[in-house]
C-alpha positions as CSV (number, residue, x, y, z in Angstrom):
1,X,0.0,0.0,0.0
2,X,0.9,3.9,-1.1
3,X,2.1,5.8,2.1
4,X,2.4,8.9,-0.2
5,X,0.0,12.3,0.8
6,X,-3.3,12.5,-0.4
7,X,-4.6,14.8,-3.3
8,X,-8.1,15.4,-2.8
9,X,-9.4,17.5,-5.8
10,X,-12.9,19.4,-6.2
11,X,-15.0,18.0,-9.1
12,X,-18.4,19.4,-10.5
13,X,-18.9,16.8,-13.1
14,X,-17.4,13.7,-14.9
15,X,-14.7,15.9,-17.1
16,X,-13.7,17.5,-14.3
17,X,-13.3,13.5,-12.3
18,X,-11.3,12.0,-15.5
19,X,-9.0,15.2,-15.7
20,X,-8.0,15.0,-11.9
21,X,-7.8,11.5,-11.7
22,X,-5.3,11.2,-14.6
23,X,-3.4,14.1,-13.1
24,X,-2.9,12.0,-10.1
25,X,-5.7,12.6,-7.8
26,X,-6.4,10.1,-4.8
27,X,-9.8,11.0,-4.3
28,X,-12.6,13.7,-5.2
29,X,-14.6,15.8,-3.9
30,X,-17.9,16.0,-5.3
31,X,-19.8,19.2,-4.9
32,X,-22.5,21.5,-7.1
33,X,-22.9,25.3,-7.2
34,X,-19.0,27.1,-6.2
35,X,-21.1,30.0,-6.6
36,X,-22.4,29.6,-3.0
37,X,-19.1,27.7,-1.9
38,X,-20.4,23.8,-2.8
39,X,-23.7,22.1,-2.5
40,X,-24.7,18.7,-2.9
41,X,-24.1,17.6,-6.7
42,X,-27.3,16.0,-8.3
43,X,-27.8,12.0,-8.3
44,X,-27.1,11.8,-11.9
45,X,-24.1,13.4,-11.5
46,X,-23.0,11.2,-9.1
47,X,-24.1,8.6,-11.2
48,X,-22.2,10.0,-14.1
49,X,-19.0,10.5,-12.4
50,X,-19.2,6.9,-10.6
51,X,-19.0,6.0,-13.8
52,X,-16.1,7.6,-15.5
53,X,-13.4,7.2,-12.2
54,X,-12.5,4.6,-10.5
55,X,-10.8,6.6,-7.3
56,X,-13.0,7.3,-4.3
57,X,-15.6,10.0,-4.2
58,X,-16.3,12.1,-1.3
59,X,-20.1,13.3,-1.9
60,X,-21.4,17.1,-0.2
61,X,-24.3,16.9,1.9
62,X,-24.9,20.8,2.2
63,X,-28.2,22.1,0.8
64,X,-27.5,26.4,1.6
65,X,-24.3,28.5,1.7
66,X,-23.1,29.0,4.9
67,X,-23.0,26.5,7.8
68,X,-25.5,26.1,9.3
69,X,-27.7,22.9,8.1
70,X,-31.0,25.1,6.9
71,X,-33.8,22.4,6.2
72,X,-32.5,19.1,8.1
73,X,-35.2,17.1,6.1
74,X,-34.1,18.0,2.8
75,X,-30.5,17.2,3.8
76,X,-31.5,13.5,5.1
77,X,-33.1,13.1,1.6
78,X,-30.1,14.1,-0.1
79,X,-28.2,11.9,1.7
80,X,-30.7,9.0,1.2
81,X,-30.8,9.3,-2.2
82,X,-26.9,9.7,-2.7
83,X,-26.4,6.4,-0.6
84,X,-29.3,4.9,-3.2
85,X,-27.0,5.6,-6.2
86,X,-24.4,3.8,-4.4
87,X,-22.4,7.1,-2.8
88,X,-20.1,5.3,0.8
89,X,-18.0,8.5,1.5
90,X,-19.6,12.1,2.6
91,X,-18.6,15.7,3.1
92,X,-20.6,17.2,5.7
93,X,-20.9,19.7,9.1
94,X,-22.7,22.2,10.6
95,X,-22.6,25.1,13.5
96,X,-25.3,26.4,15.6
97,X,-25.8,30.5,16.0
98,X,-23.1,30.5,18.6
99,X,-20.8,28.1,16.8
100,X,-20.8,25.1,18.7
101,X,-21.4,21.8,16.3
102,X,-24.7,21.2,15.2
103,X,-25.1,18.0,16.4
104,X,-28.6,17.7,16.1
105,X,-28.0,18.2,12.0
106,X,-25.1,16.1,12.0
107,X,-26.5,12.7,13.9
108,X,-29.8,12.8,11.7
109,X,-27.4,12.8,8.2
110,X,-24.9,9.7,9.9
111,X,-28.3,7.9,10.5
112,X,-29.0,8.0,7.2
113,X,-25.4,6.9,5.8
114,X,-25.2,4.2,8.2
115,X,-21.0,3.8,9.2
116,X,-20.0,6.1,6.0
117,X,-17.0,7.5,5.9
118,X,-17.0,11.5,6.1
119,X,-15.4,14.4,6.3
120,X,-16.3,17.5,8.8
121,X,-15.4,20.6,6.4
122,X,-14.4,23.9,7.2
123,X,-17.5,24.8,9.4
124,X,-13.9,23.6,12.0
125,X,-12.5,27.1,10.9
126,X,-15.6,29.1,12.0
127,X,-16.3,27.4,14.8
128,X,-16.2,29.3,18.5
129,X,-13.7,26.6,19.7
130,X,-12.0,24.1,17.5
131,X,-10.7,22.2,20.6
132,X,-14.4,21.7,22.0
133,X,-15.9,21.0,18.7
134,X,-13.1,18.0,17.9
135,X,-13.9,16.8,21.1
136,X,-17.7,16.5,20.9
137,X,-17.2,14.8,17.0
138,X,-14.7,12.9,18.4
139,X,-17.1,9.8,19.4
140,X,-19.1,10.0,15.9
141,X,-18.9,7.0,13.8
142,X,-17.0,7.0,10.4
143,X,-15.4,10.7,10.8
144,X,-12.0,10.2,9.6
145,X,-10.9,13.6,8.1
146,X,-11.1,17.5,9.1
147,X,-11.2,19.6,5.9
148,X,-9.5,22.6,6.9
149,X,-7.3,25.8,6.6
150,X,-6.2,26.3,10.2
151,X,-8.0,29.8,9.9
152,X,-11.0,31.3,8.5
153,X,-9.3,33.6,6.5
154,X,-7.1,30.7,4.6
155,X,-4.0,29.0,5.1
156,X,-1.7,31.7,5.3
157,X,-3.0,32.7,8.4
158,X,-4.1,28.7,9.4
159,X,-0.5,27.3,9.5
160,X,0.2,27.6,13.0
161,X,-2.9,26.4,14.2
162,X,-2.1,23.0,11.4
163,X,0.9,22.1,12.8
164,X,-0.4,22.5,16.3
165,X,-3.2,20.5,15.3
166,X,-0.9,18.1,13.9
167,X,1.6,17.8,16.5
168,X,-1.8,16.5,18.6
169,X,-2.5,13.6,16.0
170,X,-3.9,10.4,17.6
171,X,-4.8,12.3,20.9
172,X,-8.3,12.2,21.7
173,X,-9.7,15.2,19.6
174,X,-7.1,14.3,17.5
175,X,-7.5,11.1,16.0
176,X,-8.9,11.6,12.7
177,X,-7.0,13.1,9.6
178,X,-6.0,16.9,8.7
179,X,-6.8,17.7,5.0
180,X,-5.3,21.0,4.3
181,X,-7.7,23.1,1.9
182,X,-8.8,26.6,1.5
183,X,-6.2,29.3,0.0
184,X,-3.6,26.6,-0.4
185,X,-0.5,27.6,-2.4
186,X,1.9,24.9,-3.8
187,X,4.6,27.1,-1.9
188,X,3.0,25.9,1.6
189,X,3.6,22.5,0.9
190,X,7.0,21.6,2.3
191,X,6.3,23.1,6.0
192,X,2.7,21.4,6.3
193,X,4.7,18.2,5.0
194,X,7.5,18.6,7.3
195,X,5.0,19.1,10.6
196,X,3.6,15.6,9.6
197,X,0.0,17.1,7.7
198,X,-0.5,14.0,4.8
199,X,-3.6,15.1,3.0
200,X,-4.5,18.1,0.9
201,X,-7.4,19.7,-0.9
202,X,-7.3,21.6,-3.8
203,X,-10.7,23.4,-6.1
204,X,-9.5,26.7,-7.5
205,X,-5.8,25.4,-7.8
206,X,-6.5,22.8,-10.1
207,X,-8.5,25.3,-12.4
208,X,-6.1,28.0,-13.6
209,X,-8.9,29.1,-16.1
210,X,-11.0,29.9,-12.9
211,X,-14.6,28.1,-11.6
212,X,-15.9,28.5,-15.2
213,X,-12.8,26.2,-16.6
214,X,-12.8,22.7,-16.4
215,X,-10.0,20.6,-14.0
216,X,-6.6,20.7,-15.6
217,X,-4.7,17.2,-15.2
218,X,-1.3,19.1,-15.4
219,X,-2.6,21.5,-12.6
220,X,-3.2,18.0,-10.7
221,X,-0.3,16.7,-11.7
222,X,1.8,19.9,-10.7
223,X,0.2,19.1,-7.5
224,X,0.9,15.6,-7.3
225,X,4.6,16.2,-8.2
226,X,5.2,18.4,-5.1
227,X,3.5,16.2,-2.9
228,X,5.9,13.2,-4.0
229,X,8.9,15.5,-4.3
């Protein structure tokens, strides 16, 4: 088995799936609608991409932009339907007004996908404490990666908090995996590597013709050559 860092890469559709998997992509993240910062992708799309990659696929389960969950009912639904077409990996979370987890939100969806397993996203780097809210996810079944940037305001300003984060890993809190995403620049690879962070994210980065472009495979593979340097 590969021990080499992880290249998680946004895809809206199938073109995008096949260009980031032959650019070296372990996995996808499947989301609809950048426009209001990735909603959950339609079953056909699914469906479609499923079809055309044979990496794993990380499926959105976010119906509003922001984070808070908006109509639980309609996000249970989505998630019911998305583990009908087959979906066995999710990207979800939510916060309450005050910024605590919404756990409330969150144990209705992992009902529904039944030992699935997810990522929390970056409702972490919004949250009132990141500390507190690891601890009260820590317990939830089949959450084995924290999509994050360290900071609300990107990496730049999230690398200190990373590394502490990392420097924690397999504490309780701390068991499941950083995924570095959000602002990410190639040039912040070696000191996230060197604190021991194994896993990044990339959307905009692998589309240097911007949301309205499709996935570049030698964006991806840019990426993918850094991360093995």
């Amino acid at each position: 088995m590969s021990n080499r860092a992880v290249l998680e890469v946004i895809a809206l559709d199938a073109q995008d799936a096949v260009a980031a998997q032959a650019g070296g992509a372990d996995r996808l993240e499947l989301v609809a609608d950048m426009a209001a910062d990735g909603l959950t992708p339609t079953r056909e799309t699914f469906a479609a991409i499923r079809s055309a990659v044979d990496i794993p696929l990380r499926v959105m389960l976010r119906v509003a932009d922001g984070f808070a969950a908006g109509d639980i009912d309609v996000l249970v639904e989505k998630a019911r339907e998305m583990r009908a077409e087959g979906a066995e990996e999710f990207v979800l979370g939510f916060l309450d007004e005050e910024g605590h987890p919404d756990l409330v939100a969150v144990e209705r969806l992992l009902a529904e996908l039944n030992g699935c397993r997810w990522t929390f996203h970056r409702a972490i780097d919004r949250a009132a404490d990141r500390d507190a809210l690891r601890k009260a996810l820590a317990d939830l079944p089949g959450l084995d990666t924290y999509l994050t940037a360290g900071a609300a305001t990107g990496v730049d300003d999230g690398i200190p908090t990373l590394l502490a984060e990392a420097s924690r890993s397999g504490t309780p809190g701390y068991e499941a995996r950083i995924l570095v995403g959000g602002g990410l620049r190639l040039d912040h690879l070696p000191r996230l590597l060197a604190g021991g962070i194994d896993a990044v994210h990339i959307g905009g980065a692998a589309r240097p013709g911007g949301w309205s472009a499709p996935v570049d495979e030698a964006a991806v593979r840019e990426w993918r050559a850094a991360l093995d340097g």
